[in-house]
N, CA, C and O atoms as a GROMACS GRO file, in nm:
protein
  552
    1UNK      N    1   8.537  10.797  10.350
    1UNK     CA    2   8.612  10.714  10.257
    1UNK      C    3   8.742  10.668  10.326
    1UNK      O    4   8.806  10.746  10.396
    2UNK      N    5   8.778  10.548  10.306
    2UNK     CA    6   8.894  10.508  10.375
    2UNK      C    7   9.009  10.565  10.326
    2UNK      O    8   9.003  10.627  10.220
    3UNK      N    9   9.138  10.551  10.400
    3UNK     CA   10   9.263  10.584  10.331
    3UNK      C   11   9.326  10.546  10.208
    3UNK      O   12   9.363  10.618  10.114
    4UNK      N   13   9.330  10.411  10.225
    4UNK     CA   14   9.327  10.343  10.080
    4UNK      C   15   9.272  10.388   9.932
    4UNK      O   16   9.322  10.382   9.820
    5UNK      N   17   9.119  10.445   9.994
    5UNK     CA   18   9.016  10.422   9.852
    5UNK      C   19   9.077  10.573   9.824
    5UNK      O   20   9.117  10.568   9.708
    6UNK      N   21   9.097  10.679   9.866
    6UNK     CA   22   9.142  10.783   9.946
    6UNK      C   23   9.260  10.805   9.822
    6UNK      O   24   9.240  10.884   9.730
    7UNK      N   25   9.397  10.714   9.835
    7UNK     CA   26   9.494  10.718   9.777
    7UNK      C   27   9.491  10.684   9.629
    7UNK      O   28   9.559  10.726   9.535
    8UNK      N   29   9.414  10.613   9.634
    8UNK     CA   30   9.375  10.506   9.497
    8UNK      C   31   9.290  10.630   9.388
    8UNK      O   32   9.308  10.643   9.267
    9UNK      N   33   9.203  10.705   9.469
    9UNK     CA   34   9.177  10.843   9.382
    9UNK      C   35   9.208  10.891   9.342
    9UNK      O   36   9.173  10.924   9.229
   10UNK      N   37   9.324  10.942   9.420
   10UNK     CA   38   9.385  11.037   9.408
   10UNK      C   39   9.524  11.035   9.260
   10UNK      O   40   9.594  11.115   9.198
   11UNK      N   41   9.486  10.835   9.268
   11UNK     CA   42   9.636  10.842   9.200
   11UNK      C   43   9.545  10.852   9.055
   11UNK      O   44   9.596  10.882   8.947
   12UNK      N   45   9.406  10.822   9.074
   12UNK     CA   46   9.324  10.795   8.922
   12UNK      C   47   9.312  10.630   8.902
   12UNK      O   48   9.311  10.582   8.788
   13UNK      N   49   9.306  10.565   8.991
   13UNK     CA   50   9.335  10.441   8.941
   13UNK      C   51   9.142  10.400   8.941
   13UNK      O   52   9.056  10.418   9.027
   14UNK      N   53   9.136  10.348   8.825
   14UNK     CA   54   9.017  10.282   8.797
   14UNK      C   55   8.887  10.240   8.871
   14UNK      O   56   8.865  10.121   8.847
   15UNK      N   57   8.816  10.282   8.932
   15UNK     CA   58   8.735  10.203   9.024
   15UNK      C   59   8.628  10.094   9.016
   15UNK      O   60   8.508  10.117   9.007
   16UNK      N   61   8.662  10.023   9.019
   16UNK     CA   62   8.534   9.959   8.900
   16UNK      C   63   8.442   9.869   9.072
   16UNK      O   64   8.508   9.867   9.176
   17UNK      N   65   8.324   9.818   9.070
   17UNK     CA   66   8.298   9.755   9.217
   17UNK      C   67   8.403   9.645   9.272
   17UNK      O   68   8.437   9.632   9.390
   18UNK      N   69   8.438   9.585   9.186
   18UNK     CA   70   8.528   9.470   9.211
   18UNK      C   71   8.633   9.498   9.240
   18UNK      O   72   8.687   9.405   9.298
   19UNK      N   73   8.738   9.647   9.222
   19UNK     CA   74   8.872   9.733   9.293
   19UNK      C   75   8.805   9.754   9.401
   19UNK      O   76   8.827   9.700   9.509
   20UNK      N   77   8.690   9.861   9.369
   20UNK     CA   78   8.662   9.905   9.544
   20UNK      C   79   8.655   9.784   9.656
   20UNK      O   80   8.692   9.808   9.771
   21UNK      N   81   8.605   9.654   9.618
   21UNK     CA   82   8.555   9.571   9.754
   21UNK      C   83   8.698   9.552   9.791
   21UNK      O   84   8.733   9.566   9.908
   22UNK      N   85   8.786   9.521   9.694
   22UNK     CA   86   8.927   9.477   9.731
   22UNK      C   87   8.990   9.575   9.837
   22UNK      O   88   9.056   9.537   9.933
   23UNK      N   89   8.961   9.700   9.808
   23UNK     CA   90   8.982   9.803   9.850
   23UNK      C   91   8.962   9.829  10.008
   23UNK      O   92   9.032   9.854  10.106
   24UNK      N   93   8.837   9.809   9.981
   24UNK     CA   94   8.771   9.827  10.170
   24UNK      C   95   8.809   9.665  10.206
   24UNK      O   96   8.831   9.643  10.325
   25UNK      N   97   8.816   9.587  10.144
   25UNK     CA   98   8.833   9.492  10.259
   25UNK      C   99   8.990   9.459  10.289
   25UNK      O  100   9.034   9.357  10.340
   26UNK      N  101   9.068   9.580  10.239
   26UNK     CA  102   9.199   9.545  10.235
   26UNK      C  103   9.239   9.700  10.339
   26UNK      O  104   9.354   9.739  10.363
   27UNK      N  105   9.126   9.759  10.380
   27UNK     CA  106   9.112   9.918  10.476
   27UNK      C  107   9.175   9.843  10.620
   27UNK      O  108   9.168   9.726  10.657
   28UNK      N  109   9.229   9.941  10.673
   28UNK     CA  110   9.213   9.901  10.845
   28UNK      C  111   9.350   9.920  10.855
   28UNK      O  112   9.427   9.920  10.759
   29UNK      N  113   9.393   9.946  11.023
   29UNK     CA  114   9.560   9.913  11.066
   29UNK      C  115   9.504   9.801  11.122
   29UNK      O  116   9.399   9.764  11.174
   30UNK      N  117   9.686   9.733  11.075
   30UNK     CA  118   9.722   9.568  11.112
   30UNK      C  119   9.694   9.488  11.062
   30UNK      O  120   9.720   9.374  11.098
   31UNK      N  121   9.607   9.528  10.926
   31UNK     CA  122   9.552   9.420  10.817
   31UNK      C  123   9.655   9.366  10.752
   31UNK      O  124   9.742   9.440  10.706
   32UNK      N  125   9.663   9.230  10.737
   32UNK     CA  126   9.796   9.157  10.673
   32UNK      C  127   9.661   9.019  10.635
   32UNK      O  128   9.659   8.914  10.699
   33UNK      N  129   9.609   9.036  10.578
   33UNK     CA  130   9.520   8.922  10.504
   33UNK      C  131   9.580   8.849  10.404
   33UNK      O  132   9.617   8.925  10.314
   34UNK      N  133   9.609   8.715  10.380
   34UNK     CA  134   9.649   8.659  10.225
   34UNK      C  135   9.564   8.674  10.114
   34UNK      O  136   9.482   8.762  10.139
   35UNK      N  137   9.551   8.632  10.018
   35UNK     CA  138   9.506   8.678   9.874
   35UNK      C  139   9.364   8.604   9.863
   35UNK      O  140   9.267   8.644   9.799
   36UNK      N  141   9.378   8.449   9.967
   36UNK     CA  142   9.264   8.376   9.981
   36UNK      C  143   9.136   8.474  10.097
   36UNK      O  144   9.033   8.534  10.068
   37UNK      N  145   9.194   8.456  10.208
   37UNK     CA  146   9.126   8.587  10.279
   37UNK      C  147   9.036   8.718  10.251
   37UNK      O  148   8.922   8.746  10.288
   38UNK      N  149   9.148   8.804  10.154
   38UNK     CA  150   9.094   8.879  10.061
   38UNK      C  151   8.972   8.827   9.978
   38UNK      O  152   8.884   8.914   9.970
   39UNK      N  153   8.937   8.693   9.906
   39UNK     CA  154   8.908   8.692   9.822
   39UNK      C  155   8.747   8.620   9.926
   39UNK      O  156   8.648   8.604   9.854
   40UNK      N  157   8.736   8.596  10.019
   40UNK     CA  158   8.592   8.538  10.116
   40UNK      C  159   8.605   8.620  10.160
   40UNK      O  160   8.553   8.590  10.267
   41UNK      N  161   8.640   8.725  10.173
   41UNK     CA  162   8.576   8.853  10.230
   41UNK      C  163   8.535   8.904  10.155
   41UNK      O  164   8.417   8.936  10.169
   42UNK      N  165   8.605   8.944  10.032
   42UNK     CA  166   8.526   9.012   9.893
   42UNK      C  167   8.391   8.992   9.817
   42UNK      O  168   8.314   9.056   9.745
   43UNK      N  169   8.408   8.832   9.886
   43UNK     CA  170   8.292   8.767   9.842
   43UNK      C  171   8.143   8.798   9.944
   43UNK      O  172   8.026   8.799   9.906
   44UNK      N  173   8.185   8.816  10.048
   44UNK     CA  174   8.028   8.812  10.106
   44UNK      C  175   7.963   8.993  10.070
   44UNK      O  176   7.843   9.018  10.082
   45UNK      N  177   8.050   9.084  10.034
   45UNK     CA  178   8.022   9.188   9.944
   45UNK      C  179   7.989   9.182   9.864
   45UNK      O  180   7.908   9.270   9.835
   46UNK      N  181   8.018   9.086   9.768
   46UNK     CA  182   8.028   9.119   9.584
   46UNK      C  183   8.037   8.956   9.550
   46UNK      O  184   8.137   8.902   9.503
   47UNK      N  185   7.899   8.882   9.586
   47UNK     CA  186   7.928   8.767   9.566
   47UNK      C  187   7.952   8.700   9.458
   47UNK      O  188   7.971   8.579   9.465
   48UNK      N  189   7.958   8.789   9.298
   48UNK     CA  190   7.997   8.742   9.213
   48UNK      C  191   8.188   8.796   9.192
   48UNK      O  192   8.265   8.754   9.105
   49UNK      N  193   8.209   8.868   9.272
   49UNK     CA  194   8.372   8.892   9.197
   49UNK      C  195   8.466   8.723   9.190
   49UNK      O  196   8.446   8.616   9.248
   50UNK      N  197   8.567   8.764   9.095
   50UNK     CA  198   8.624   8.596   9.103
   50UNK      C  199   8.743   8.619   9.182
   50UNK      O  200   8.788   8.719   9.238
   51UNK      N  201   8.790   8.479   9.170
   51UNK     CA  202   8.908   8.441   9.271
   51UNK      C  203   9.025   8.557   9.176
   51UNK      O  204   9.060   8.666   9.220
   52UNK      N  205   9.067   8.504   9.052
   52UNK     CA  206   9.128   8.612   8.955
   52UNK      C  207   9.167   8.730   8.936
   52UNK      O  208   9.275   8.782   8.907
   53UNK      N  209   8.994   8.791   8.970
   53UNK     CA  210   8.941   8.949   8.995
   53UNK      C  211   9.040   9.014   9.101
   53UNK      O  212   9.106   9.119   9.097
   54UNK      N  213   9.028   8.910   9.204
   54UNK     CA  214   9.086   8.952   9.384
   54UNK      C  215   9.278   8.928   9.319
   54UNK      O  216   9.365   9.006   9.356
   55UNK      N  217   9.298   8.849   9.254
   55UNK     CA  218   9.444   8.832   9.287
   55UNK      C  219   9.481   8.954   9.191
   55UNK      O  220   9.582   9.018   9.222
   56UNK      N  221   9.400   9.000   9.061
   56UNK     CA  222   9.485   9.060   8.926
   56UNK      C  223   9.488   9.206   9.060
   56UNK      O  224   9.593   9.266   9.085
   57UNK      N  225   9.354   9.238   9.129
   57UNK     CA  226   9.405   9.344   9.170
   57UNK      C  227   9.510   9.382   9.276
   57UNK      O  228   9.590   9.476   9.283
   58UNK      N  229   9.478   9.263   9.367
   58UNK     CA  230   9.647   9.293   9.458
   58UNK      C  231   9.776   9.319   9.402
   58UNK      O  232   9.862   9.394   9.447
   59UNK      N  233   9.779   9.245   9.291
   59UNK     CA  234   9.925   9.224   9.219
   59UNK      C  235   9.916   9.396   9.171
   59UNK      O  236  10.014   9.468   9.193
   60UNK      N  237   9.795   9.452   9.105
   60UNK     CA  238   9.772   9.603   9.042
   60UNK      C  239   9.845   9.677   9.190
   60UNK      O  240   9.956   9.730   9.200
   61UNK      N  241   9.745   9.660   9.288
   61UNK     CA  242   9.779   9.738   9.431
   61UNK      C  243   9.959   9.748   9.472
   61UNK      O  244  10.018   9.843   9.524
   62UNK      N  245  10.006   9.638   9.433
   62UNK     CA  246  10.160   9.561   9.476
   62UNK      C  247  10.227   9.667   9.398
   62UNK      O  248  10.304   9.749   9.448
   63UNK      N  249  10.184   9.660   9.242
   63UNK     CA  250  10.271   9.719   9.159
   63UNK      C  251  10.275   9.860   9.195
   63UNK      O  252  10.386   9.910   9.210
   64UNK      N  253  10.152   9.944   9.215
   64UNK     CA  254  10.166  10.081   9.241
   64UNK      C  255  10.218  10.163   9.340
   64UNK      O  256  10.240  10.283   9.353
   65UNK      N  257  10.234  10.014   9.435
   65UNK     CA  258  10.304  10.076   9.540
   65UNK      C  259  10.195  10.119   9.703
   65UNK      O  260  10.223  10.171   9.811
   66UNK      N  261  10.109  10.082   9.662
   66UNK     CA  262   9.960  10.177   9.760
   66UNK      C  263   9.945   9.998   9.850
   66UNK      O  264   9.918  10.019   9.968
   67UNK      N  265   9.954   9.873   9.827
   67UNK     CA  266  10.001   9.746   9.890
   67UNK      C  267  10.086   9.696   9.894
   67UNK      O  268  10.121   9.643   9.789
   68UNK      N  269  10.187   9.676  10.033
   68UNK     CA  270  10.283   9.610  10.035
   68UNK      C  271  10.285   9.415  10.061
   68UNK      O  272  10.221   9.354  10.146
   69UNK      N  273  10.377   9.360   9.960
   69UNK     CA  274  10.345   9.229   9.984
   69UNK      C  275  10.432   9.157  10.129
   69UNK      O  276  10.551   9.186  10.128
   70UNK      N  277  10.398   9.090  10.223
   70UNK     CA  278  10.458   9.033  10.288
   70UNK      C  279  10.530   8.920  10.292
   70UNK      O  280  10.475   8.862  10.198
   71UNK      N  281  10.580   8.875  10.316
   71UNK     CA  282  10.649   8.726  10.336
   71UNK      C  283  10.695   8.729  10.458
   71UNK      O  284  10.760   8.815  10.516
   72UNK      N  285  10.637   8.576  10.508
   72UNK     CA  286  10.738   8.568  10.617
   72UNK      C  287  10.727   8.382  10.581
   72UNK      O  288  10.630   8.305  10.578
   73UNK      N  289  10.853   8.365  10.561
   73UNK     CA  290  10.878   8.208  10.603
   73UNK      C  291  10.803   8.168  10.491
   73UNK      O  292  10.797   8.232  10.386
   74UNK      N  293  10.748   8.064  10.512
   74UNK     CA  294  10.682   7.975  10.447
   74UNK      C  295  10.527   7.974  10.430
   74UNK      O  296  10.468   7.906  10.346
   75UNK      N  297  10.464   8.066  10.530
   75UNK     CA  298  10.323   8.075  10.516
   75UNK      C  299  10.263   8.188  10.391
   75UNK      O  300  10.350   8.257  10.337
   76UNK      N  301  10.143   8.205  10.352
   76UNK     CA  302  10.140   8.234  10.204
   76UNK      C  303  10.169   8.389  10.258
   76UNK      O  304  10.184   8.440  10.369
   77UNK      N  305  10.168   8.435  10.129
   77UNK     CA  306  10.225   8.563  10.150
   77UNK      C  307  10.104   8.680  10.206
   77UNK      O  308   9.994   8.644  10.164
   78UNK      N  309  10.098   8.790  10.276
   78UNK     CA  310  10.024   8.875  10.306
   78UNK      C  311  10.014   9.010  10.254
   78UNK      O  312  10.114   9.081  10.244
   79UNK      N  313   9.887   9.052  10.216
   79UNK     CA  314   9.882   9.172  10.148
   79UNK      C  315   9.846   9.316  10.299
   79UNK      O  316   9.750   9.307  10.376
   80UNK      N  317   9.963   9.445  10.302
   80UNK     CA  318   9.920   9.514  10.394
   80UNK      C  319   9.939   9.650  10.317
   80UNK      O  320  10.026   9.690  10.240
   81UNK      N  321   9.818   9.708  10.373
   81UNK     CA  322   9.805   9.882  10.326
   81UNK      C  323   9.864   9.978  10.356
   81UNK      O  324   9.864  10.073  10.278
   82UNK      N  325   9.954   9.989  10.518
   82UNK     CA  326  10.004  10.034  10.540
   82UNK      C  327  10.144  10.116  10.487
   82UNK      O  328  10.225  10.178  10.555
   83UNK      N  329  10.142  10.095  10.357
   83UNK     CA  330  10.250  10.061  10.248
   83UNK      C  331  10.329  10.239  10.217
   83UNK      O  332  10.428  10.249  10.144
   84UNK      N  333  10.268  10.359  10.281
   84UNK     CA  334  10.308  10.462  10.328
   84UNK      C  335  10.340  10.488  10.464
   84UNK      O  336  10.315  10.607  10.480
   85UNK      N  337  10.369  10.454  10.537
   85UNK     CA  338  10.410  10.489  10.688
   85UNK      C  339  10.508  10.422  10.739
   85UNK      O  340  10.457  10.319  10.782
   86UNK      N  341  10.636  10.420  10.764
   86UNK     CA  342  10.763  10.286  10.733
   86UNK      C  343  10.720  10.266  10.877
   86UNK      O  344  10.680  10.348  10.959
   87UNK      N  345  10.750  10.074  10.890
   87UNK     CA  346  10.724  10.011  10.978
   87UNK      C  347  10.784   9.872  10.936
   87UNK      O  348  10.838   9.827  10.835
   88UNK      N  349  10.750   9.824  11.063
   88UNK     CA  350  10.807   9.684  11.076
   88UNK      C  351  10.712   9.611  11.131
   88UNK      O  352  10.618   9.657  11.197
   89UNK      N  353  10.738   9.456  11.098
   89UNK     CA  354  10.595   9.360  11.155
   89UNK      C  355  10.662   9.324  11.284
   89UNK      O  356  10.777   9.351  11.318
   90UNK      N  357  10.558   9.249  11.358
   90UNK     CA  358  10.586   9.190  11.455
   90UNK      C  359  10.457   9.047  11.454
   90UNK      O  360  10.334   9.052  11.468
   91UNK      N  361  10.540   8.943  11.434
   91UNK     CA  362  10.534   8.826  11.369
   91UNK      C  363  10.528   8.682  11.476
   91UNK      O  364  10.628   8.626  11.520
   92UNK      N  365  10.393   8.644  11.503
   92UNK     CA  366  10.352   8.518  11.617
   92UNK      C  367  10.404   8.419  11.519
   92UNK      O  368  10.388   8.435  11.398
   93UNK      N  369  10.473   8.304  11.575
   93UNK     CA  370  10.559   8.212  11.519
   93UNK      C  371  10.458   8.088  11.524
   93UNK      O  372  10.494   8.010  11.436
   94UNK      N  373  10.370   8.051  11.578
   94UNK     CA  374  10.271   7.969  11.629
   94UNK      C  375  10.137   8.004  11.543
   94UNK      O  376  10.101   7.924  11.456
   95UNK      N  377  10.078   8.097  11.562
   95UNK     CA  378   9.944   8.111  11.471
   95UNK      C  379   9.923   8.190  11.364
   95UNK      O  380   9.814   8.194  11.306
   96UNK      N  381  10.082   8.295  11.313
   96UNK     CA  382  10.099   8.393  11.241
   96UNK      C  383   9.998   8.540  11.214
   96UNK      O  384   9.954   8.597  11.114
   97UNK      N  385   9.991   8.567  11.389
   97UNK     CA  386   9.912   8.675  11.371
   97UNK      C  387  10.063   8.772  11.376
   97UNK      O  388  10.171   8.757  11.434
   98UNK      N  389   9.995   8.897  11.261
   98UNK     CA  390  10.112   8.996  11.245
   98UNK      C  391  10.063   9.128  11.292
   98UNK      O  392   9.942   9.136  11.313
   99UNK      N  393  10.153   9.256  11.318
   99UNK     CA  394  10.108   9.353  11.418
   99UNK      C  395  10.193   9.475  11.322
   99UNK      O  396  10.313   9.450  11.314
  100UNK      N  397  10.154   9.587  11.257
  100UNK     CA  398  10.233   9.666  11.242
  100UNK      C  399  10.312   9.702  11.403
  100UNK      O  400  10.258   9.668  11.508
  101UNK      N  401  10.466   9.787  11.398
  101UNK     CA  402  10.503   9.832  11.523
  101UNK      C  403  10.607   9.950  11.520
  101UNK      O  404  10.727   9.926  11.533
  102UNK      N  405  10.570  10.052  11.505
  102UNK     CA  406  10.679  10.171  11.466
  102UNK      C  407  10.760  10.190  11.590
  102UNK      O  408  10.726  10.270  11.677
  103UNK      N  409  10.896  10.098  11.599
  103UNK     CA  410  10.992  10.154  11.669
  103UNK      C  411  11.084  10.269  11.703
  103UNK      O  412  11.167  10.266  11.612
  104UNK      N  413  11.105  10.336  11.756
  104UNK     CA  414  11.134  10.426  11.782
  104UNK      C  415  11.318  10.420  11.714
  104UNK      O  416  11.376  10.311  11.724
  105UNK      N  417  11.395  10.542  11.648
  105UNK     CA  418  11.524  10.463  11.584
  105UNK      C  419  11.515  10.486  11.435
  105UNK      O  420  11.408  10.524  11.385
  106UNK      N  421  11.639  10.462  11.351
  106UNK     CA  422  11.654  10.421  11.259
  106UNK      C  423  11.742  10.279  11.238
  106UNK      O  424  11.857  10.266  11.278
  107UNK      N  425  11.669  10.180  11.172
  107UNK     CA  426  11.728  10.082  11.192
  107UNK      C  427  11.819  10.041  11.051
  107UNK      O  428  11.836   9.922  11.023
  108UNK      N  429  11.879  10.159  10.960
  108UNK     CA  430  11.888  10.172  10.839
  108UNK      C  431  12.081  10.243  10.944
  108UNK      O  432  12.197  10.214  10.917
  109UNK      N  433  12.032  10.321  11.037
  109UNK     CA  434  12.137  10.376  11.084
  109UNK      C  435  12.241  10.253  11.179
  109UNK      O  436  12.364  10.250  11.180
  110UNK      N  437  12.164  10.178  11.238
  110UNK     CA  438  12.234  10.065  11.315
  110UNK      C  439  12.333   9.913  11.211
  110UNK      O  440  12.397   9.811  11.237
  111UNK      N  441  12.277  10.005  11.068
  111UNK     CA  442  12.425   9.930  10.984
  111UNK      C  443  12.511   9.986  10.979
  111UNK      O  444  12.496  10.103  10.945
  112UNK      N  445  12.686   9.925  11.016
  112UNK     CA  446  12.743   9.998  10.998
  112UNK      C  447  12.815   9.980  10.878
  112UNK      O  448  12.806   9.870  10.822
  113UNK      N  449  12.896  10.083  10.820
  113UNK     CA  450  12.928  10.131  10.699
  113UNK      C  451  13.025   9.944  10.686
  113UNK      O  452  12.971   9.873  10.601
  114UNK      N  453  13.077   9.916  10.715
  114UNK     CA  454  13.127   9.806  10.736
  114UNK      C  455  13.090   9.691  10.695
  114UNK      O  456  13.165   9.597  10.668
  115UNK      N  457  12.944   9.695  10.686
  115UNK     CA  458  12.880   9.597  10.699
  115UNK      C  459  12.746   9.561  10.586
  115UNK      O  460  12.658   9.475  10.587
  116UNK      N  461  12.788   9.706  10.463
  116UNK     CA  462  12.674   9.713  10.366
  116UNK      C  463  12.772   9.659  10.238
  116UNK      O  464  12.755   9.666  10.116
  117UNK      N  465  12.891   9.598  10.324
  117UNK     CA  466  12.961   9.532  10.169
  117UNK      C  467  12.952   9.582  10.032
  117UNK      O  468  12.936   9.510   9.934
  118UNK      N  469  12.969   9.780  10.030
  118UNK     CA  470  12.908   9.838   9.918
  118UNK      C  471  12.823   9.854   9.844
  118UNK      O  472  12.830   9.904   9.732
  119UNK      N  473  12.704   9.799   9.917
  119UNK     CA  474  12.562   9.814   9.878
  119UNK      C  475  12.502   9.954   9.926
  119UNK      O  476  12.517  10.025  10.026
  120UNK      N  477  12.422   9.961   9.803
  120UNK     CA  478  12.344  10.129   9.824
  120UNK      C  479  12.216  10.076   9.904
  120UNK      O  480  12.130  10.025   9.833
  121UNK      N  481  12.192  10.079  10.041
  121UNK     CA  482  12.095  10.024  10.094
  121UNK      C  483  11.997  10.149  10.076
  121UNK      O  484  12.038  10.264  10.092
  122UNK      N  485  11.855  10.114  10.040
  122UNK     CA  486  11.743  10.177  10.020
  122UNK      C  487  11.645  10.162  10.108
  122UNK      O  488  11.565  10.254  10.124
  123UNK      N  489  11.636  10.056  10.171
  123UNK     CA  490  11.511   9.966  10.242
  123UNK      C  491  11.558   9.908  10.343
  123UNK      O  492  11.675   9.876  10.365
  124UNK      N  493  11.453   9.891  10.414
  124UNK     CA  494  11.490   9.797  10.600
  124UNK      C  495  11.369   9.739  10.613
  124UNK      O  496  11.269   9.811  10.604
  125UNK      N  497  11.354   9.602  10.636
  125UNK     CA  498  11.246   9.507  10.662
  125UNK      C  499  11.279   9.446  10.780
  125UNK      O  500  11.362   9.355  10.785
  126UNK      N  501  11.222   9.488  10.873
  126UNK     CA  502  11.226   9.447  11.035
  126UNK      C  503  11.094   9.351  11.086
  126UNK      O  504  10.976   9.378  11.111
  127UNK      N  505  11.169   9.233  11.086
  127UNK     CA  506  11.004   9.157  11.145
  127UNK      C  507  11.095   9.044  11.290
  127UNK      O  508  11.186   8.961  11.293
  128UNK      N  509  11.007   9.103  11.383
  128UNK     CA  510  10.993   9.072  11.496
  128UNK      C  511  10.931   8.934  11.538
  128UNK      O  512  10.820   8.914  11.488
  129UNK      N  513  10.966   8.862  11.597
  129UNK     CA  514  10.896   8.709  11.592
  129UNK      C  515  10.885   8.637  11.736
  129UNK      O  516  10.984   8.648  11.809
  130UNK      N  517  10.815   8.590  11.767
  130UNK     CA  518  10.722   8.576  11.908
  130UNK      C  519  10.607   8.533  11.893
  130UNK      O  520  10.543   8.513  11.790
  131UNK      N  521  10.569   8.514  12.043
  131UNK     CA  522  10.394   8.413  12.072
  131UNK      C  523  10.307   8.590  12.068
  131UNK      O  524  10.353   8.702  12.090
  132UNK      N  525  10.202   8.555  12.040
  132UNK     CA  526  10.160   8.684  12.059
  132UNK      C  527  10.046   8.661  12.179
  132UNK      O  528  10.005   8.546  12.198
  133UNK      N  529  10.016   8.727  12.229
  133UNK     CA  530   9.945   8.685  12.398
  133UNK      C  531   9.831   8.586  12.398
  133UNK      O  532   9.791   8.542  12.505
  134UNK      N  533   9.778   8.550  12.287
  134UNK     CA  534   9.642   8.428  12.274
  134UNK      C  535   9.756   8.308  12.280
  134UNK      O  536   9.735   8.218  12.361
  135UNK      N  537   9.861   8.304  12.209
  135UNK     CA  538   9.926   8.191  12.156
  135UNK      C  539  10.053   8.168  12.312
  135UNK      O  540  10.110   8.060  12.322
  136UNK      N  541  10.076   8.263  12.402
  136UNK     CA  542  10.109   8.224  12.528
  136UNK      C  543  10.029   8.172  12.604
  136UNK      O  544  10.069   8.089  12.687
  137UNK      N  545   9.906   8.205  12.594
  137UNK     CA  546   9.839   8.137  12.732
  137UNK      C  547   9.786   7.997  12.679
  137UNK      O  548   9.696   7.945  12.744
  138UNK      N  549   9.835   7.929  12.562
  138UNK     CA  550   9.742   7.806  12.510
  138UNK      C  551   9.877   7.758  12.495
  138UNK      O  552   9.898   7.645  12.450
   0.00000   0.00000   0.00000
């Protein structure tokens, strides 16, 4: 059983076929798929789930915390599982392939007190941006 389906048990959350496909096809490191993606992959599994089906459950996944949503820029947003293990993307500017990348550091520590303008900082979103090696050699 994957990690995901794994967590999703554990928390009790519903399984119905149409969670699980979302589920496994949302499994893997470095998966950053959009909601459309998700939803033609879901499909050659479960060729009746709907477009709907695929979005009500990401947004379910988003809310519980077990999928993190991405943004970068302007391209649609990306759904990644990795959503327990803190990390940062690393982000091709050209074809938008994304890479989890656990740097070594706290990058929560490289603010200085100076500089959180009295904000209770909780969170650090580190995305890295570059050709990624297909998108250098073309």
């Amino acid at each position: 059983m994957s990690d995901l389906l794994e967590r999703l048990r554990g928390r009790g959350w519903r399984m119905t076929a149409q969670r699980r496909v979302v589920a496994e096809v949302l499994d893997g490191e470095h998966v950053h798929l959009t909601a459309d993606e998700v939803y033609t992959r879901a499909t050659t599994r479960l060729p009746e789930i709907s477009r709907a089906t695929v979005y009500n459950a990401l947004g379910e996944l988003v809310s519980l915390g077990e999928v993190l949503e991405v943004a970068t820029d302007d391209r649609a947003k990306r759904y990644d599982p990795n959503a327990h293990r803190p990390h940062h993307h690393l982000l091709c500017s050209r074809c938008g392939t994304i890479r989890d990348v656990h740097p070594t550091g706290d990058p929560l520590a490289d603010l200085p007190d100076s500089e959180r303008f009295g904000f209770t900082v909780s969170g650090v979103e580190v995305t890295y941006r570059g050709l990624c090696p297909d998108c250098t050699t073309t």
